[in-house]
Residue, then its C-alpha position, 0 to 999 in steps of 0.5 A: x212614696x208612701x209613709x215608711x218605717x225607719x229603724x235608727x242606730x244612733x248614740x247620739x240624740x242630736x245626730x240623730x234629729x239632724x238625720x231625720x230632718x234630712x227626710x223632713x226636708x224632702x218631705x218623706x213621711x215616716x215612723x222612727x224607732x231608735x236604738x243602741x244597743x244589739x239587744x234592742x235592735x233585735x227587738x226592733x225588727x221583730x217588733x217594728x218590722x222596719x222598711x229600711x235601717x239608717x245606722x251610724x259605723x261605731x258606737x259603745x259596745x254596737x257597731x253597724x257592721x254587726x248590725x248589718x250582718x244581723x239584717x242580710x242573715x234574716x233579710x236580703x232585700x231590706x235597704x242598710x244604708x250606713x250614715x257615718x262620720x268615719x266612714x273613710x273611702x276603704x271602710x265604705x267599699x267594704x260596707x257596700x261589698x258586705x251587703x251594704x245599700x248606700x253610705x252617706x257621711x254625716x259631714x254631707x248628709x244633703x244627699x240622704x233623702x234621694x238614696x232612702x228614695x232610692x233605696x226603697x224602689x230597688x229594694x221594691x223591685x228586687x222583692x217583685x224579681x225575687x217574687x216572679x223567679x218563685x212564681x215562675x219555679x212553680x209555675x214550671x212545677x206545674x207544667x212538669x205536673x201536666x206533663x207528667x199528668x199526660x204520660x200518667x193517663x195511658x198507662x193508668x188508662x191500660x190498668x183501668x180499662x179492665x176492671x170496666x169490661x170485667x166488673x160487666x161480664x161479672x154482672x151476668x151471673x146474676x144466679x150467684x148475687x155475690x159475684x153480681x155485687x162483686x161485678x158492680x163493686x169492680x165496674x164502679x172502681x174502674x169508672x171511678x178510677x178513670x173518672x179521678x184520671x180524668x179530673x187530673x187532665x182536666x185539672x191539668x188542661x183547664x178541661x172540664x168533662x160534664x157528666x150527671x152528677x146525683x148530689x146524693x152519691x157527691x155526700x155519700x162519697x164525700x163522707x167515705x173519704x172523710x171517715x177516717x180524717x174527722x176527729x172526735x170531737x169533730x161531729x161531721x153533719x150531711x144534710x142532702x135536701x133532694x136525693x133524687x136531685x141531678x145537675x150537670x157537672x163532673x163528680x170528681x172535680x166537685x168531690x175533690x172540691x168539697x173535700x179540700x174546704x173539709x179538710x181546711x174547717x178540720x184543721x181550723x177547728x183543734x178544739x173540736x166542733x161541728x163540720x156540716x156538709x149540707x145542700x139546698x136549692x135556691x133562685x138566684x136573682x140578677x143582683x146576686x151577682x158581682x161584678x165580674x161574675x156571669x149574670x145567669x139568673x134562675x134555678x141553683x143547687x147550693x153545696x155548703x160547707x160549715x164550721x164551727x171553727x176560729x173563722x177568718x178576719x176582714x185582712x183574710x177574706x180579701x186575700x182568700x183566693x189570690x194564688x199562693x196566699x196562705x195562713x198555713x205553715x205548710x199550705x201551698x196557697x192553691x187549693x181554695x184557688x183551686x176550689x173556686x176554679x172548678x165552681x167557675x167552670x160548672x157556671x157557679x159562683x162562690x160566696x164564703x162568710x166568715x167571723x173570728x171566732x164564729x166559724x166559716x161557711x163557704x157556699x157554692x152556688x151551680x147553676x141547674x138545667x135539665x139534661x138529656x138521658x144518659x145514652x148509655x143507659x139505654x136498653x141493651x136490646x138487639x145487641x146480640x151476635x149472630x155468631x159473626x166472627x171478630x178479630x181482636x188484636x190488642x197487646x195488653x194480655x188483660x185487655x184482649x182477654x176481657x175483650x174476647x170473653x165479653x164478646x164471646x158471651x153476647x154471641x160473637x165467634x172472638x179470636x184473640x190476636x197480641x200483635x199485627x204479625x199474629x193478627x196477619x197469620x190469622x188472617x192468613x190461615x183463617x180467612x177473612x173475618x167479619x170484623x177487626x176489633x184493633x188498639x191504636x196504641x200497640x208498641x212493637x206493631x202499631x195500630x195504623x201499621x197493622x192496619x195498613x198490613x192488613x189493608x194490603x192483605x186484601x181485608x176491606x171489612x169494618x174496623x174498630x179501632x180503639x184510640x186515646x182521645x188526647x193521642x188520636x191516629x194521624x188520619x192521613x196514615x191510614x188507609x182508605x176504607x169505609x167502614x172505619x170506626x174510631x172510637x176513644x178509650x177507655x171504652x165501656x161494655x154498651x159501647x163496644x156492643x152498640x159500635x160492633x153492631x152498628x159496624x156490621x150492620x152497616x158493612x152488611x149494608x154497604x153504607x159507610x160509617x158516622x163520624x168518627x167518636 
């Protein structure tokens, strides 16, 4: 057993140093402080902060049981045990249904040591069970977050899906430059705003999406977000080494990041200071790494977050990511957690160094490689209809609207249908069209049941159809056909043009579909 902190309540000095060598005895090392009085043992458990009490039932002016009422309003877990000489066997029940841990007469004190021993191996385990119950709570919090967080994603999806095909269709009218910037103004919230509810089911799934992330706009973005947290006496720096500098990563997961060490330098600079947010690039070698860490050596973009703020000690440092640790009255002890767990999931490392009183820098360290081009930047060449004629039956009047405006504009006869039953009596007072543009996810007559009704209508012409891709259709559902293109949403202008185009040519064709995206 470890060396212990032993807090007396005793009047007697004799009675006292008898107790005591009942721990000398078993050879239990400890610290002892004495007291008599109500006024120091209050002193005493602030100040001392004992492991366990050992305190005689009856002295002038101070009785234990006071003394023990002192102790369960502050601690529950901590070990009481009375050591008495008029302790009867009622007065002893008594103590124990109070909150009492054990009882032991002065007249046969031999069996002091074994309960102290004792004593505190319950006390530990009640703490440790105490502990699990509150990481278990949270940790249901936590599953109820990414529950949420998944039934969040399809309506916040339906909203931002939009605001994708309008800002693209706003772009088009590029003799009026006001409504060109309003057209990227609008396209880049929306993918944006998916890209923040992506980061959510990532976040929540332990996903990550990889996309090029320019560390130029990573700053841009950061000090948006942070004009209005910095203070005034808080100078904020952005130092970008390489405008055109690009790694592969996921923009939101690694701005929520960097916001989350600004937002706690802030907090640990109340007299002001200088916040530096910079970059840079560095070789790492292999004895960079520590042990546990992936021993990837090369070429690494370094994100640096520096204060000049009241720093952290040594006691600090070694518990800076354990889950839940915090210095913070109000911290959840998660978010440098947090932090770490989307650097580790880019294939970096971090490194923090810290002094009190000499501010803190915490640096991350990804690795960097040379990517393929976006396809979707691609040129929009040979994407032009032909006047073919597309069905487009989705719910969301939003949606369906864009969706049929947008294809309207690069040359397709777009007719608009808000559920399977209007999409039929189209199909039956209008003839077959040259292709189906249909959303999974419609309530009153879903996607694979208007399929289906459709299938059974005799319309054997290509399909897109448009799915979730956390909530894809059963395949076994659907009919047999040969040009079906399952697509997942949210789904951007390029891509539609691309997927319609290569659908029709391909059922022109006669060849079947890829694979489904």
């Amino acid at each position: 057993m470890p060396r212990i902190r032993v807090l007396q309540i005793e009047d007697s000095q004799l009675d006292a140093e008898l107790v005591l060598s009942e721990l000398d005895a078993d050879h239990i090392e400890y610290d002892v402080t004495l007291v008599d009085a109500e006024r120091e043992y209050l002193a005493a458990l602030n100040e001392f902060q004992p492991d366990i009490v050992l305190s005689d039932l009856s002295m002038p002016g101070f009785s234990g049981q006071r003394a023990l009422d002192i102790l369960r309003e502050r601690d529950q877990d901590l070990p009481f045990i009375f050591v008495s000489a008029t302790l009867g066997e009622e007065a002893a029940i008594e103590a124990l249904r109070n909150g009492a841990t054990d009882y032991i007469l002065k007249q046969n004190p031999a069996r002091l040591a074994s309960a102290v021993r004792r004593a505190m191996r319950e006390a530990e385990a009640q703490r440790a069970r105490r502990r699990a119950e509150t990481e278990l709570i949270r940790a249901q919090r936590f599953e109820s977050l990414a529950m949420l967080a998944g039934g969040l994603s399809h309506d916040l999806r339906n909203l931002l899906q939009p605001l994708l095909l309008a800002g693209d269709s706003l772009q088009d009218y590029q003799e009026d430059p006001r409504l060109a910037r309003l057209g990227r103004l609008v396209r880049d919230c929306g993918k944006r705003g998916l890209d923040m509810v992506q980061s959510m089911l990532s976040f929540a799934r332990g996903a990550r999406r990889a996309e090029q992330v320019r560390v130029s706009a990573l700053l841009e973005a950061l000090g948006l977000l942070l004009q209005g947290s910095v203070p005034r006496n808080v100078t904020l720096e952005l130092d970008d080494c390489d405008p055109e500098l690009s790694f592969d990563g996921n923009h939101t997961e690694l701005q929520q990041c960097l916001l989350n060490l600004s937002l706690n330098a802030l907090q640990a600079m109340p007299e002001g200071g200088k916040l530096r947010i910079g970059t840079s690039l560095a070789a790492l070698p292999e004895h960079f790494f520590q042990p546990g860490e992936e021993r990837r050596e090369g070429n690494y973009v370094c994100l640096t977050v520096t204060d000049t703020g009241t720093g952290m000690d040594e006691a600090a440092l070694r518990h800076l990511f354990e889950p839940f640790y915090t210095t913070k009255e109000s911290g959840t002890g998660l978010g440098l957690v947090s932090c770490k767990r989307i650097i580790t999931a880019h294939g970096g490392v971090m490194r923090v160094e810290s002094a009190p009183g000499e501010g803190t820098s915490f640096h991350m360290h990804i690795p960097l490689m040379q990517q393929p081009a976006d396809v979707e930047e691609q040129e929009t060449a040979n994407l032009q209809g032909e006047a073919e004629r597309v069905l487009v039956v989705v719910e969301e009047a939003g949606q369906l609207s864009l969706l049929v405006d947008t294809l309207d504009s690069w040359g397709y006869q777009a007719h608009a249908s808000q559920s399977g039953t209007a999409a039929l009596q189209w199909l039956e007072a209008q003839g077959v069209p040259d292709l189906v543009v249909l959303d999974a996810d419609m309530n009153l007559f879903t996607g694979v049941r208007t399929l289906a009704a459709l299938f059974d209508h005799g319309y054997r012409g290509a399909v897109l159809l448009l799915a979730r891709p956390d909530a894809p259709p059963d395949m076994d559902e659907l009919p047999v056909m040969e040009h079906l293109y399952l697509i997942d949403k949210p789904i951007s202008t390029l891509r539609l043009l691309k997927t319609v185009r290569e659908a029709l040519e391909a059922s022109a064709a006669g060849a079947g579909p890829p694979a489904p995206m």
